[in-house]
N, C-alpha and C positions, 0 to 999 in steps of 0.2 A: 144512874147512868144517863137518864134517858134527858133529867130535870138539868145535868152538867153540859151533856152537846145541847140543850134549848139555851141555856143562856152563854154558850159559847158562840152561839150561831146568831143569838140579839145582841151581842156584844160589836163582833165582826160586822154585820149587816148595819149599825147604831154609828159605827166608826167610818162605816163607806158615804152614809147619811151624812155626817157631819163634815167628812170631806168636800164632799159637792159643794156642802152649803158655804165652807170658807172661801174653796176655790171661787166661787161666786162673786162672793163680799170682796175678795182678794182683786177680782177683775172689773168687778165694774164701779158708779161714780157716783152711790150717793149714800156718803155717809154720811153728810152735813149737806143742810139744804137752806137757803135762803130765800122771801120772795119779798119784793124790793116794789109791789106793787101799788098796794097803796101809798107807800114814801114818795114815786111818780106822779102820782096822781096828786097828792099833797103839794108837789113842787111844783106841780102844772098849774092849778090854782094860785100860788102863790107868783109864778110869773107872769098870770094874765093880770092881776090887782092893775086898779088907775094909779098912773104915776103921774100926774098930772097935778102941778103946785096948790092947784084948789080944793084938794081931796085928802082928806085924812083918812087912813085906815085903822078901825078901835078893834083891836080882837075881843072874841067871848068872853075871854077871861076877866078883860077890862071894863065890858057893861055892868052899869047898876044895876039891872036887874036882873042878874043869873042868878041859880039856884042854889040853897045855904051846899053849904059840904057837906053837909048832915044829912043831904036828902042822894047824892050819889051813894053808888053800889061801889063796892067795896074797888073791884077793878079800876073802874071809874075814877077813884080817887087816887089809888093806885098811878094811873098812866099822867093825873094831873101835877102831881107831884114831882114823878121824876120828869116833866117836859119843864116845868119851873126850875128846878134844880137845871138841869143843861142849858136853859138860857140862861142862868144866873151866873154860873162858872166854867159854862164850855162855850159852843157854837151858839149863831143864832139862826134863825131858820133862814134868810138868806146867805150864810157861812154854808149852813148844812146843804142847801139846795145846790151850789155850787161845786160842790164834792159827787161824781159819778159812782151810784150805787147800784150793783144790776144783779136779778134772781138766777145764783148760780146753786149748782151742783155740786160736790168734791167728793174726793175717791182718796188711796193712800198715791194713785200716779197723776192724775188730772185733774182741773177745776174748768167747768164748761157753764155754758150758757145753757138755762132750762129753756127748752124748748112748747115757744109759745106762749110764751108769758112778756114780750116787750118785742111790738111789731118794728119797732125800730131795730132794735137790735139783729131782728130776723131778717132785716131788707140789707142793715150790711153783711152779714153773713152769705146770703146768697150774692150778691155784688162781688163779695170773696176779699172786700175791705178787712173783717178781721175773723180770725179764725174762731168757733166755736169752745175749740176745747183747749186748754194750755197746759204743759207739763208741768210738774213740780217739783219745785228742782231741791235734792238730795245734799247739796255743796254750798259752800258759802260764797256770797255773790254782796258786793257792797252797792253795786245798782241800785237795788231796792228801797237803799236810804234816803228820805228824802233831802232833798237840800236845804239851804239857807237856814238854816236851824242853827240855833246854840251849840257849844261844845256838848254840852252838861248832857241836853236831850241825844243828840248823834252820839254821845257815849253809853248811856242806856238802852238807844235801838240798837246799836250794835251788841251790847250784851244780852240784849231780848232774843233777836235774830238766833245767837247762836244759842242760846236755851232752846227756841222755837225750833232750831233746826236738828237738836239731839232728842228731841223728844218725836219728832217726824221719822227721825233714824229708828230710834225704839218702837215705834208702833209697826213700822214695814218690816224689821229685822225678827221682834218675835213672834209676826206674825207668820212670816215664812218658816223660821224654825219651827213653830205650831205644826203647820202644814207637813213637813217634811216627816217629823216625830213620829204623828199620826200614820201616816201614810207608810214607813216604817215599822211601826207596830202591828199595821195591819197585814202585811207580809208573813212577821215573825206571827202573826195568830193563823196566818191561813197554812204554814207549815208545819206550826203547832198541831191544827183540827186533822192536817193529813196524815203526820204520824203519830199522832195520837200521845202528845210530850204533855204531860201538865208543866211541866218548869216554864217550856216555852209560849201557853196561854198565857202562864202569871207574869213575864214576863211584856207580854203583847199587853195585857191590862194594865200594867206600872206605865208603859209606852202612853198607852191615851192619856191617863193623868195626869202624865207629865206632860202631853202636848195642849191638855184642855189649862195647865198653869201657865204656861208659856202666851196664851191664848188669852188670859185672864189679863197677865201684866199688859200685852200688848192695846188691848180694847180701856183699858184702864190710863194709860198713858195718851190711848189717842184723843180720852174725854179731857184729860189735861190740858193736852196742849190747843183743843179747841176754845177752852176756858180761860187761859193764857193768854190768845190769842185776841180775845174780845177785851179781857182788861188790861190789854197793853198802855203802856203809856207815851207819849200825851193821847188821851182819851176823842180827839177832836181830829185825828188820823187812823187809829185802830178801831173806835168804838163804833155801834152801829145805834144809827138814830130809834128812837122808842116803836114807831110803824112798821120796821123792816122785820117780819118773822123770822124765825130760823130757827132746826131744830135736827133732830138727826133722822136720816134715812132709811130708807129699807134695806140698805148693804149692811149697817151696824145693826137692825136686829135679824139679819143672815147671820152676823159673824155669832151672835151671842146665841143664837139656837147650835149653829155648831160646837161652840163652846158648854153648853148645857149635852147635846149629844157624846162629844169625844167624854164627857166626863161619866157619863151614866154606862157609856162602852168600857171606859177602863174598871169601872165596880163589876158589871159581869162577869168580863175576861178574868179577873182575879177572883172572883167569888167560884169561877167554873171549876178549879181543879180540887177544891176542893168538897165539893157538894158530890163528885163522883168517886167511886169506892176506892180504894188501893186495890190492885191485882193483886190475887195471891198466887202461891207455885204450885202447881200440880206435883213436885215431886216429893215428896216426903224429908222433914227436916230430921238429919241425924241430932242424936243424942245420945250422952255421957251416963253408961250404967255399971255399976263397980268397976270403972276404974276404964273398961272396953268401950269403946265405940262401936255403937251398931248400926 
């Protein structure tokens, strides 16, 4: 009895836990994080160079005497690779320096400016020139397309778009049904523990597990379409240069602690009714003796 309300009670308690932590992930803005600083400071460099008809400029790559490939580390050769490959069939770094790339934030409702990380950025914000933070928008909007472009590409961003923008749908939509389920369940377990129903534990711990699936698709679609999103094509308007970091934030591993919680809450809830005993009756069960009932 006693081993059935303990894990009825880390079940409940496991499930209010995991609430907080989505609600959390759910409200604020950094699941995907960018910082765009060093790419800055690369372009800064790259617009102070002499431009001046008597000056040649020879990058490292092109001195005789740099170092075999065989003597960089494994990274190293890594990032020289793919910087050859993009100026061979993409951008070139004054392409790329001309393109505005700035250290944002993103959430499933807003994409803001990280704070302190580009004092320019910060001198217009406070000026009140451009907003911080920008919503994201849920509906289809052909704005966003760029112009002068080919048929062929403006028919593929418009079918990216709305990939991009169903897979946006999917991460906000099972997320909240996550939420909701859970929160749900934990109702149906806290009226369960009062009258004391095992149906309705087992039922409250089916509730998590099926909120911590919901939960699963949801964080699984958001890495999608963040991945989607980078290898969009043409690769020279969606891609991000090799110095720009990015990776995901502390609201995505809120969400997937939640997700690991509402799931270890729904094995309790169900493990509970049955670890505790069946009632028996106090009154005595009749039975059948030649033929009389007694």
């Amino acid at each position: 009895m006693a081993a059935g309300k303990l894990l009825l009670y880390a079940g409940l308690s496991l499930s209010l836990c995991a609430l907080g932590m989505l609600a959390v992930a759910i409200c604020s803005d950094h699941w995907y994080e960018t910082d765009a600083r060093r790419y800055r400071e690369r372009c800064r460099s790259f617009s102070s160079r002499r431009k001046d008809p008597g000056f040649i400029y020879i990058p490292n790559n092109s001195l005789p005497l740099r170092a075999s490939r065989s003597r960089l580390d494994r990274w190293e050769e890594k990032m020289l690779l793919a910087r050859n490959r993009r100026q061979l069939f993409a951008m070139s770094a004054a392409d790329e320096c001309s393109r505005q790339y700035n250290s944002t934030n993103m959430g499933l409702w807003s994409k803001c400016h990280r704070l302190g990380f580009d004092q320019d950025i910060e001198d217009l914000i406070r000026k009140g020139s451009i907003a911080r933070c920008s919503y994201i928008k849920y509906h289809y909007s052909s704005a966003t397309i760029p112009k002068n472009l080919s048929y062929n590409i403006t028919k593929t961003i418009r079918q990216d778009e709305w990939h991009s923008l169903h897979l946006r749908r999917m991460t906000a939509g099972f997320m909240g049904m996550a939420v909701a389920i859970i929160l749900f369940g934990w109702i149906i377990g806290m009226l369960g523990c009062c009258w004391d129903r095992g149906l309705m534990q087992y039922v409250a711990g089916l509730l998590f597990l099926m909120g911590g699936t919901f939960c699963i698709i949801s964080l699984c679609t958001c890495v999608a379409g963040i991945n989607f999103e980078l290898s969009r094509y043409p690769r020279y308007i969606y891609g991000l240069p090799d110095d720009i970091s990015h990776g995901y934030g502390w609201s995505m591993f809120c969400a997937w602690g939640g997700l690991g919680l509402s799931l270890i809450a729904g094995f309790f809830c169900t493990l509970a009714p049955s670890v505790q005993p069946i009632p028996r009756s106090t009154c005595p069960k009749s039975r059948q003796e030649n033929g009389t009932v007694c």
